[in-house]
N, C-alpha and C positions, 0 to 999 in steps of 0.2 A: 310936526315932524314924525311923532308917531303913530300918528294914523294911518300916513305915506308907506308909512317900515312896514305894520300891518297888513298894509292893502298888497303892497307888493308881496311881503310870504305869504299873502292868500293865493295868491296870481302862479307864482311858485309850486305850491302844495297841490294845486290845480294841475299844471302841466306834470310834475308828476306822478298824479296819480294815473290821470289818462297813458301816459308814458306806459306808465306801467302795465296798465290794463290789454294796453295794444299789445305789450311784446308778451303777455300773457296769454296771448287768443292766437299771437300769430301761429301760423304753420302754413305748411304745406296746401296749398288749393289743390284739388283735384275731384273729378266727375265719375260717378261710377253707377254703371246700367245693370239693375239685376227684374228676374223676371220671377212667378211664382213656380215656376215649372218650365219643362222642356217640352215633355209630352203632354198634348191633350185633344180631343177629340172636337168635331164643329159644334157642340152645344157645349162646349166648355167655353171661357172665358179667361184672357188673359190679364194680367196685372204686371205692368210695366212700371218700374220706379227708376226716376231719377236723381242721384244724390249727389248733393253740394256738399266736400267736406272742405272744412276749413273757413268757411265766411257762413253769414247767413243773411249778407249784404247786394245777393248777385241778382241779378235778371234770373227769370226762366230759362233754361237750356233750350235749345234748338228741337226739335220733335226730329226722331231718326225717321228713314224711309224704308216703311214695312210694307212688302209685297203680301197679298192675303190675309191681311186684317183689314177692318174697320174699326174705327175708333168710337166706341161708346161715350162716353163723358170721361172729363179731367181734365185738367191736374186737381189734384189733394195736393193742398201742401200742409208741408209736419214740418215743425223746426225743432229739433233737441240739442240742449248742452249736459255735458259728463263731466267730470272730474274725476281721474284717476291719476293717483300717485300725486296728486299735486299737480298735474295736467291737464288745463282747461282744453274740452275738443267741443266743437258746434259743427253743424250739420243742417240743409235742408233739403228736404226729399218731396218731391213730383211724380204725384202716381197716377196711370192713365190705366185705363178697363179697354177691353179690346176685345175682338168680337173677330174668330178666324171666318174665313167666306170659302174656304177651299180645301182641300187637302194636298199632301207635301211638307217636302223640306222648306222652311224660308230663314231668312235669315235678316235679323233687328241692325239693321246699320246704325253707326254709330252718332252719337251725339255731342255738339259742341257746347261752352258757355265760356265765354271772356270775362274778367274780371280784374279791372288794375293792367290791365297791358297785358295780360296773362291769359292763353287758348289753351281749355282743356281739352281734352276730345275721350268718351269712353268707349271702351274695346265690342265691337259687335258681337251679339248672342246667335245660337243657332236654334231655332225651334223645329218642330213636329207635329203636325195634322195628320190625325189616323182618322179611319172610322167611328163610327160611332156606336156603341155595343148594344146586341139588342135588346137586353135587359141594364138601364141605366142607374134605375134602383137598386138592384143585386150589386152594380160594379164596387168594386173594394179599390182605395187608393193603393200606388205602386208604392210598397214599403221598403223596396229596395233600395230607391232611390231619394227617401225622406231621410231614413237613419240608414249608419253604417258606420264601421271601423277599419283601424289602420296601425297595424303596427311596424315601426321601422328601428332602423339602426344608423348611426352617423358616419359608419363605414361597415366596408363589407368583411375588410381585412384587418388583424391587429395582431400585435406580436403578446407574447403574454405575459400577464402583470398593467397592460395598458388599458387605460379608458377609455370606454364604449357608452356612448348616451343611448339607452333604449327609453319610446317614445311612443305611447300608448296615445291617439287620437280617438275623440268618438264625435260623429259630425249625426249633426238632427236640424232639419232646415228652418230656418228662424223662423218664429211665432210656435211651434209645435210643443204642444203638452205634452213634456215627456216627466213620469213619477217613476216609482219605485226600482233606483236604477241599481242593478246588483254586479256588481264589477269582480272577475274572477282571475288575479296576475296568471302571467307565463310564468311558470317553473323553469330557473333559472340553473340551470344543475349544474356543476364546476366553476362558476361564478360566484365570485364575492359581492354583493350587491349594497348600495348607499342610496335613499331617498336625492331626490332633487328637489327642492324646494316645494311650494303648494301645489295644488292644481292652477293650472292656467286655465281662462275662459277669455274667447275673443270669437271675433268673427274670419270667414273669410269667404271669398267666392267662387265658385268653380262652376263653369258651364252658366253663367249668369244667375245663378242661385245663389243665395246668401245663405251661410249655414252658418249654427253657432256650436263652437269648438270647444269641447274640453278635452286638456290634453294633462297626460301623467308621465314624469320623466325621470328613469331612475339608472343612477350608474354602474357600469357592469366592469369585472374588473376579472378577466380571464384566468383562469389558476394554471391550467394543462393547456399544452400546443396540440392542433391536430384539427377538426372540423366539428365545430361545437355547435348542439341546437337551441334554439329559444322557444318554447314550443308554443303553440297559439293562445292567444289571450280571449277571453271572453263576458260577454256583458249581455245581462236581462236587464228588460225595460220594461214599460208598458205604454203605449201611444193612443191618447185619448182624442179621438175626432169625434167631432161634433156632424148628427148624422140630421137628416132634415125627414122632417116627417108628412104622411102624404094628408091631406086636410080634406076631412068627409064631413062634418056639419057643421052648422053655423056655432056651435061651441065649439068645437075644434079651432075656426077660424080665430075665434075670440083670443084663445088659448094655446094656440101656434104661434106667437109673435117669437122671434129670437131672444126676447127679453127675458121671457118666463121660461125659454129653454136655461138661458145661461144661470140663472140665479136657482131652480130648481133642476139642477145640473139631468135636464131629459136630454134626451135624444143623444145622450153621450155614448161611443161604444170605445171598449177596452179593446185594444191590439196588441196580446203579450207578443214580446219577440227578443231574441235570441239572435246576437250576434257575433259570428267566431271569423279574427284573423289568418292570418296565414302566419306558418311557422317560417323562424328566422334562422338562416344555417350562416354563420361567422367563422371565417378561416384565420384560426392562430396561432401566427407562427411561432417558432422557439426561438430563444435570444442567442444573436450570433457570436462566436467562438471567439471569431479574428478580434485582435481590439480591446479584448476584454479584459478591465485592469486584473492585480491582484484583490485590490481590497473592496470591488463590487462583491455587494448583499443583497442585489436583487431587487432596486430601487429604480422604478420605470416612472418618466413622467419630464417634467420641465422645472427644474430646480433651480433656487440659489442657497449660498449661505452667511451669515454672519457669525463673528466670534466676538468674544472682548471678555478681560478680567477684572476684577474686581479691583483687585490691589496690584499694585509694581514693586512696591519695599517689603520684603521678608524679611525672615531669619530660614537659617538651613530647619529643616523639617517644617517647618509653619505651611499649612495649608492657603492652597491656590485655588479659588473657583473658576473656573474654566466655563463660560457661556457659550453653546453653539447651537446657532437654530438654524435649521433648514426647511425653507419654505417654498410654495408653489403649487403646482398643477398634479395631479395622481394621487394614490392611496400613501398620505401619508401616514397612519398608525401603521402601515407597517414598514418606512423606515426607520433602518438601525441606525446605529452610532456614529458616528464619521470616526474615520483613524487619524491616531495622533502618533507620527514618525518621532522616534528617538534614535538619535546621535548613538547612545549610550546607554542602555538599561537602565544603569545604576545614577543616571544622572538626577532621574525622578522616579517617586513613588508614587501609581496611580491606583486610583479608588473607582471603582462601577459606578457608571455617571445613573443618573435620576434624568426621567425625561415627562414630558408633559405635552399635550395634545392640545390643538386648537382650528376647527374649521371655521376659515373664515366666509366662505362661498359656498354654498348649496343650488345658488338659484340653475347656473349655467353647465358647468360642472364641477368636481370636488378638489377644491382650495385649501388651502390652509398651513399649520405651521407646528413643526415639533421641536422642542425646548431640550438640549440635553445639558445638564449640571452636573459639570465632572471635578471633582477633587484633585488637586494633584501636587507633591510634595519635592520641594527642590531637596538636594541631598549635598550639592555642593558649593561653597561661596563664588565661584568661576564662573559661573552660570549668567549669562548674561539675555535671552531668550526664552520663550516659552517653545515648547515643540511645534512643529507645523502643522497643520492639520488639513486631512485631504477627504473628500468626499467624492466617490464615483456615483453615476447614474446611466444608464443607457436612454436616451433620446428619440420616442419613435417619430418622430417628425423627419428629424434626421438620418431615424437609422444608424446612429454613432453613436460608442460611448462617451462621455464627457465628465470631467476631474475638474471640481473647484479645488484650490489650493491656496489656503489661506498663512500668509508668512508670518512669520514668528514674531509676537509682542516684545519687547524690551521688558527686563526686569531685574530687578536689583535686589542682590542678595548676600545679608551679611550675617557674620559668624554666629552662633546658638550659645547658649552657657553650655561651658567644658563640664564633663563630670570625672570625675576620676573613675580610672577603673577600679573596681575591688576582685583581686586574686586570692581563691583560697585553697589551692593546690598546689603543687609546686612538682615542675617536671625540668626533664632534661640532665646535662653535668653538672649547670649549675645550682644544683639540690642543695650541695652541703652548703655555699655561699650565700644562697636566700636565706637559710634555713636558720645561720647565725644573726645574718641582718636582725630576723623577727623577733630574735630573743634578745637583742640590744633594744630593737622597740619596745616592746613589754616592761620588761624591766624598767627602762627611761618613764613609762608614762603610769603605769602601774604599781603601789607600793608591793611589797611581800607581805604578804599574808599568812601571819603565824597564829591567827583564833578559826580552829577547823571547826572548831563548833558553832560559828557564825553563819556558816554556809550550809542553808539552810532552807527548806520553802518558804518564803515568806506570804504565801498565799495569792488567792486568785488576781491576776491583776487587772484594773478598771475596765480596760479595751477590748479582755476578755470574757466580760460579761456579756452574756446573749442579748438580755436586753436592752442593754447602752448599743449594742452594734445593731440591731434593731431602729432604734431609734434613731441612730444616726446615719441610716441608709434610707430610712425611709424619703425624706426631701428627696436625694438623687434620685431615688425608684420614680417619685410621681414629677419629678419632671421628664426623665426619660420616658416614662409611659404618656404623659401630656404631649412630647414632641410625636412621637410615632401615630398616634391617635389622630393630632392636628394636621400629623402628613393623608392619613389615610382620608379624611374626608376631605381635604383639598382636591385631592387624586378622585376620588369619588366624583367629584363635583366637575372637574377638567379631563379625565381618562372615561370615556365612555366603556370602551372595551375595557374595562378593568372593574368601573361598577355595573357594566352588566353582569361580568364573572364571577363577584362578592356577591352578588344578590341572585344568584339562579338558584342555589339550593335552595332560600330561603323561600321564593317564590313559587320555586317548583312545587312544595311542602305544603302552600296553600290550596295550588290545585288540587293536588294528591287528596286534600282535605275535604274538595267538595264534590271529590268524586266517590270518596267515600258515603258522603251524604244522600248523593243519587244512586248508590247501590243499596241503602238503607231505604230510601224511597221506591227502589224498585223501579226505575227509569232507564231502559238499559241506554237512549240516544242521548241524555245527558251526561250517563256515566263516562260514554265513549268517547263524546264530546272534550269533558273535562280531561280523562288521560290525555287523548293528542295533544288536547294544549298545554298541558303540562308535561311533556316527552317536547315536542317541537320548542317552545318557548325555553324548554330549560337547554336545550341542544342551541338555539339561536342565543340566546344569550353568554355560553360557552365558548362559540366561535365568530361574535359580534357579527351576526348578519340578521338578515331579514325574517322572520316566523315563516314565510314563505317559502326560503329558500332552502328549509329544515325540510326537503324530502327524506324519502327511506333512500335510495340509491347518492345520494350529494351528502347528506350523513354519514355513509358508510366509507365512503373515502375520506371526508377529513376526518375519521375516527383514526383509522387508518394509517391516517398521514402524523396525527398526534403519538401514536404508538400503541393505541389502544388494541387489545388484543382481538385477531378476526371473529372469534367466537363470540365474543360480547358487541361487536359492529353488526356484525348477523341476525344477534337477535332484537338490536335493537331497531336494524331497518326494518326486518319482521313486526316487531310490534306498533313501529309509525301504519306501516302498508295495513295492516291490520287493523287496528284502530281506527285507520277512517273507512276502511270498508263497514265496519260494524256499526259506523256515526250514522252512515247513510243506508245502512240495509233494513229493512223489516225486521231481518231474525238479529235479536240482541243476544239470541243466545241465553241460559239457565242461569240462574244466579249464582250458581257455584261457580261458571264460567267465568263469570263478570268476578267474583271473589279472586279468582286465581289471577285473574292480568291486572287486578290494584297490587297484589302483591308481585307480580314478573317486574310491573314498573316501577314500585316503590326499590327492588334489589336492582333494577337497572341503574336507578339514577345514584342508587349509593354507591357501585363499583363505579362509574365514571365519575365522581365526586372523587373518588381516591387517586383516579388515573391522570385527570385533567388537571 
């Protein structure tokens, strides 16, 4: 009997596993025709590939019908499997060499392949028969059409304060050696700016070319209405093609093989190049009048919110924590506090709530949730309710503003210990009436005292010793100082914008430091180096954005905007603009020169330290 139980949960563990395997590979079937090129000449040579995604089980595809080729040899078949994220993909590709006979447009009709009941069909290519040049060795490949970029936006239009995904693409056509790639962002000037997640790398196809995609995507978050630029983005590369060489003797011949090219990297030529976007102009509107609650702050995006308290059973004065987190779509460090409606002033005593940050999304765009913890103190036993609490946002989907309004918790509240009052004046008509009371008290509770000589100092008393009170504050001191300290690196650890702002001086100081060192070394491009980054980094860190987006002109207005005075915004856009001119220029300038702007930036960064 238990061999039977055995055999069968082998038989078992079998269909499951396959089970599994199958819905693990399943996807999507589909066919797709890519070519190595568009253009090319009668002694060029075409490379047709046909790819199976999704099985690696199918027949051959159907061969398309091309006017003005011949077909050289093929198929090559490649089969590959990937794994990404935990997602098995398979693929098998059919590559044919082809051989044009004419010149002209022609055009790759499309190709079929069935599989499981299933007809793909993929989309026709268009090609190009030119001449043929008549220096064929001299010709250089079209670089234009191997690498290029692209930069976009997710809309044209947006109101401000709304998210904007800008979307840096750079396309270089699969197989191509592309090294030392130097990427240089758009300056984003009146924008608040947030990373998006990594780089992406994928494929995709355009014109039957296969190209491989990396793409950078960062969030834009408009400050000012009106027509704002994105200005061009830029990227150096270098594109290494493998050049074929001409073979004069029979050592040549031995020594020409592609073999000894590849592995003693000859015949390779460098192609620096240099490729610039087109700038992006984004029209943003201002946020409309009509509609607009009292207690909007300026909070754009797609919101919700939760609340809940801690406790329900008080005493009058006992503190209430009050949780409200508002969470969702747009910049949320810079939502404020939700309002909480009172009936009555006097019915609660509130305390400046604590808030806490947390982005949950970067990949697609910025997510996330803010925490606020408000204290708040019942005053009367009748109180049956917490206040209500409302939170406006304006909606640009909708174009409306919109009020979450969350109703009031129950809570139960009972009386405090009474204190007496203690009166020690006395006003009014009824002076002379108190005034007896107090000397019948006295008297009642106090003998008469007939030894005046008793009364006397009897010296210092215990509680007034410095060092007994000393001693006995100190506990309270080091816990109070332990809670505030415990807050502060919590807050460090979950408020980004808050330990960027704790740690700029101190960072800034290090730069400061090592551009002192390369003016002691006498380096003026390191020296100049170092200041930028130490002026930019301590300015980003200030106003939680990107080092990038720390221009001299986007500086000088949120200086501006903080309060800081125009004279000190002036000069310190002057000294950003300045500093990288000097990074990059020949003339560094006399070392007294270079003396004077460690000291312009070290008094810069101290008067905005005091102002910020």
């Amino acid at each position: 009997m238990v061999k039977y139980v055995r055999y069968f949960s082998f038989l078992i563990g079998i269909v499951l596993i396959f089970g599994y395997v199958e819905k693990t590979f399943a996807q999507d079937i589909n066919l797709v025709a890519t070519v190595d090129r568009n253009v090319l000449t009668l002694n060029d040579r075409l490379q047709l590939t046909l790819t199976i995604n999704g099985t690696q089980d199918a027949n051959p595809p159907s061969f398309p019908s091309i006017d003005g080729f011949t077909l050289l040899y093929g198929p090559k078949i490649t089969a590959q499997t990937s794994i990404v994220n935990g997602v098995v993909s398979v693929s098998k590709g059919f590559t044919y060499v082809l051989q044009p006979t004419a010149k002209g447009k022609f055009v790759i009709g499309p190709s079929t392949v069935e599989y499981k009941g299933k007809v793909c069909t993929s989309s026709p290519i268009n090609v190009e028969v030119v001449d043929t040049p008549q220096s064929s060795q001299s010709a250089s490949p079209d670089l234009e059409k191997l690498v290029f970029v692209e930069l976009s936006t997710d809309k044209n239009e947006a109101y401000i304060y709304e998210q904007v995904v800008l979307s840096f693409k750079f396309y270089f056509q699969k197989g191509l050696p592309i090294s030392d790639i130097d990427y240089a962002a758009p300056a984003t000037k009146n924008f608040m700016e947030e990373k998006l997640g990594d780089q992406r790398q994928y494929e995709e196809i355009r014109g039957g070319i296969a190209y491989s995609v990396l793409e950078l995507r960062t969030a834009l978050f408009p400050m000012v209405s009106g027509e704002l630029a994105v200005s061009p983005a830029r990227l150096k590369c270098n594109l290494v093609i493998q050049q074929r060489r001409q073979q004069d003797t029979p050592i040549d011949n031995l020594f020409n093989d592609a073999f000894f090219d590849d592995f003693f990297g000859r015949g390779q030529k460098r192609y620096p190049m240099e490729r610039v976007t087109g700038a992006i102009s984004l029209k943003v509107k201002p946020l409309p009048d009509q509609g607009k609650p009292k207690d909007f702050n300026g909070a754009v995006g797609s919101f919700n919110m939760d609340a809940s308290i801690k406790t329900q059973h008080v005493k009058v004065g006992d503190p209430i924590t009050l949780s409200m987190s508002v969470y969702g779509d747009g910049n949320i460090q810079t939502i404020s506090e939700p309002l909480l409606v009172l009936n009555n002033e006097k019915d609660f005593k509130l305390y400046p709530a604590e808030s806490s940050t947390q982005i949950t999304n970067r990949d697609e765009v910025i997510r996330g949730r803010k925490v606020f913890s408000k204290v708040i103190e019942p005053q009367k036993t009748d109180l049956k309710f917490t206040p209500v609490i409302m939170f406006s946002f304006f909606d640009p989907r909708t174009g409306q503003y919109k009020t979450i309004t969350k109703e009031p918790m129950p809570i139960v509240v009972e009386a405090g210990e009474q204190e007496m009052p203690i009166q020690l004046t006395i006003s009014g008509s009824n002076a002379l009436l108190q005034k007896q009371q107090a000397q019948i008290l006295i008297k009642d509770i106090l003998p008469i005292m007939t030894n005046l000589s008793s009364l006397r100092n009897q010296g210092d008393s215990v509680y007034k010793n410095p060092f007994i009170i000393a001693c006995l504050s100190f506990p309270a001191i080091t816990v109070i100082a332990s809670f505030f300290i415990t807050r502060h690196k919590e807050r460090l650890q979950t408020d980004i914008g808050y330990a960027r702002n704790k740690r700029a001086h101190a960072i800034a100081k290090k730069r400061l430091a090592k551009a002192q060192f390369a003016l002691f070394n006498n380096t003026p491009a390191e020296f100049y180096s170092s200041l930028s980054r130490a002026m930019a980094d301590y300015l980003a860190d200030k106003f939680n954005i990107s080092a990038a987006s720390a221009s001299g002109d986007n500086v000088s207005v949120l200086l501006k905007q903080r309060g800081v005075g125009d004279d000190i915004a002036e000069d310190v856009s002057h000294c950003l603009t300045n500093f990288d001119y000097r990074r990059f220029s020949k003339d560094g300038g006399t070392k007294n020169e270079m003396d004077q702007s460690l000291k312009l930036a070290e008094q810069l960064i101290t008067k905005l330290e005091r102002q910020l």
